[in-house]
N, C-alpha and C positions, 0 to 999 in steps of 0.2 A: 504494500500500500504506500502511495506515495504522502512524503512530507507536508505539511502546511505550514508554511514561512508569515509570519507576521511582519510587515516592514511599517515602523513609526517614522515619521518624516518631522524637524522640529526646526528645520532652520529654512529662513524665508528667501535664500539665495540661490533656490531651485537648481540647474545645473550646475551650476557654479562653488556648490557649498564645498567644501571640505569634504565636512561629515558628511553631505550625502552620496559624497565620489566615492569615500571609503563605503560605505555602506551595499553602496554596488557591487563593490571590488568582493563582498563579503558573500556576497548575495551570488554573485556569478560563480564566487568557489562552491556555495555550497547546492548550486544547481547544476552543476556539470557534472558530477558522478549521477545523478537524478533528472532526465530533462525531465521529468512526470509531475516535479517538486512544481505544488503551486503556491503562488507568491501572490499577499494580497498588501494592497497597500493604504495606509491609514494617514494621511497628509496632513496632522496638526495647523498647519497652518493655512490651512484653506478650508478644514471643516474643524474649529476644537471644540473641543465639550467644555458643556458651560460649566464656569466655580462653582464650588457650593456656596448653597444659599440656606437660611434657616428651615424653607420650606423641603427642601432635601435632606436635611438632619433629618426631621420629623418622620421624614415617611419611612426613612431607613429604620428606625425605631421603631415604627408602629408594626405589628403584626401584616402579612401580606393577607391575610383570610379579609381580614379588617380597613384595608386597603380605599380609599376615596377615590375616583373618577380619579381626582388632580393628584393624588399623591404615584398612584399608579404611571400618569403623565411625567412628573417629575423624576419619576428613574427610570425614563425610556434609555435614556443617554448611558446611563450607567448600566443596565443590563446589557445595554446589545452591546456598551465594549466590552465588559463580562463575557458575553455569549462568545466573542471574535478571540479574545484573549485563551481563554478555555480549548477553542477548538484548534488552536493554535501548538505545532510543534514547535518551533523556533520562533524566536522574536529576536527580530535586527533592529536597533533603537540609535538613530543618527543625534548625536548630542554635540552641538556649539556649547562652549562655553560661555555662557554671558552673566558678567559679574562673578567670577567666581563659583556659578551655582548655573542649574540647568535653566532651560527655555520655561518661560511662564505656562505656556502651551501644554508641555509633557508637565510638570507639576499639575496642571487641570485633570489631565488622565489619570494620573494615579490615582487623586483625589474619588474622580470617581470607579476607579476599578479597586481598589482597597477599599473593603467591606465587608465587617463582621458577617456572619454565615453563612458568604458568597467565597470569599476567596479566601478569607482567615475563620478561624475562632478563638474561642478560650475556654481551656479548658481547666479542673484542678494543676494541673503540671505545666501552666502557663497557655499561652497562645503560639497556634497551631496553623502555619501555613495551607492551603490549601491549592494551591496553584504547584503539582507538582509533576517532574517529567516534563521539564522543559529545557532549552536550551535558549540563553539568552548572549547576542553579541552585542557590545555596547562601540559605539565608533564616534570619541570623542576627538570634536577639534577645540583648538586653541591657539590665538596669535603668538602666545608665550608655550614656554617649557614647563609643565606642571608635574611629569614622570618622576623629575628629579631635581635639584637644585634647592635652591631658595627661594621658589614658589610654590611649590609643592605642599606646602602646607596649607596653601589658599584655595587648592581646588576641594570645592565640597560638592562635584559631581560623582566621579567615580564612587567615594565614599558613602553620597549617599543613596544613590542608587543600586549599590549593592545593599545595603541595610535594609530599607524598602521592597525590593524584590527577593531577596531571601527571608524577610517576613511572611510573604504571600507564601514563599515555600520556591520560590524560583531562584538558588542556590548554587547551582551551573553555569556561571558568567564568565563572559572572557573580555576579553578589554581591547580594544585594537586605537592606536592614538595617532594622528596629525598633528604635530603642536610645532611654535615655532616661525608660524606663517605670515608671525607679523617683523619676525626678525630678520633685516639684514641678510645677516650669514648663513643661517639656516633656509629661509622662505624658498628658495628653489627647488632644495631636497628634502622640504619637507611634505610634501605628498607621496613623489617615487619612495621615500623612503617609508611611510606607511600600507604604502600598495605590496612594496615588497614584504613589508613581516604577516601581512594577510597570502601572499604568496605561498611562503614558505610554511604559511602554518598547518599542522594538520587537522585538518577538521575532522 
């Protein structure tokens, strides 16, 4: 049976992004042992899901039996990225740096696909992912060097999107980086040299 590739889009420089050149490059490795591999794609920045609002709390709270016309309404958005999320083998997640911290866009999706009895719970022995048997690639760009150095402290992407999705239970992540691209010295060889460590990698 062939894969289901989830492909997250978060940066608004459509061909041109970084992140979503790498994202490709990830995506082409991992469909050429599989052409069968289908790829669906989720483009944050042409359709995001909306923030939570108080009326969203509510409903997630409220029993679904017990459920209103509006509250019902209110987690259309968040069930059916649940439902795409779920049906999903692979998730490829193109992440720009901005500000030190991810795109406001993917912060909206988590928000609404993190949720208690859908993707997590809690149980006496704590809280229990639910989101498990995935494979998640992360394809972070950056004008700077955040792998290593004396910035490296300030990226709170990787970080926390590994904490958030190993929550849910998606614990399999791999990291592929472009950074660098606002540097001088680096900015020429900082794509070939991202394309090649997805090259080389083995999937």
């Amino acid at each position: 049976m062939s894969q289901k590739i989830l492909r997250i889009i978060t940066s608004t420089n459509g061909d041109t992004s970084f992140s979503n050149q790498l994202s490709n490059a990830v995506i082409e490795k991992l469909t050429a042992s599989d052409p069968e591999t289908q790829v669906r794609t989720l483009d944050l920045t042409q359709t995001p899901l909306p923030y939570l609002t108080g009326s969203h709390i509510n409903a997630v709270y409220t029993p679904e039996d017990v459920h209103t016309p509006e509250q019902t309404a209110v987690l259309k958005y968040s069930d059916e990225a649940i439902k795409t999320l779920l049906e999903s083998d692979i998730i490829v997640i193109g992440v720009p740096l901005y500000n030190f911290g991810i795109p406001a866009v993917l912060k909206g999706w988590i928000d609404q696909v993190a949720r208690a009895g859908k993707t997590f719970k809690y149980s006496p022995e704590g809280a229990k992912g639910l989101v498990t048997g995935k494979k998640v690639y992360l394809s972070i760009a950056s004008g700077a060097i955040f792998s290593e150095g004396p910035y490296k402290s300030y990226d709170f992407s990787e970080s926390y999107l590994r904490t958030v999705l190993g929550f849910l239970g998606m614990t399999d992540v791999t990291t592929f980086r472009v950074e660098g691209t606002a540097i001088p010295d680096f900015a020429a060889n900082a794509l070939p040299t991202a394309l090649s460590s997805v090259e080389e990698f083995a999937f």
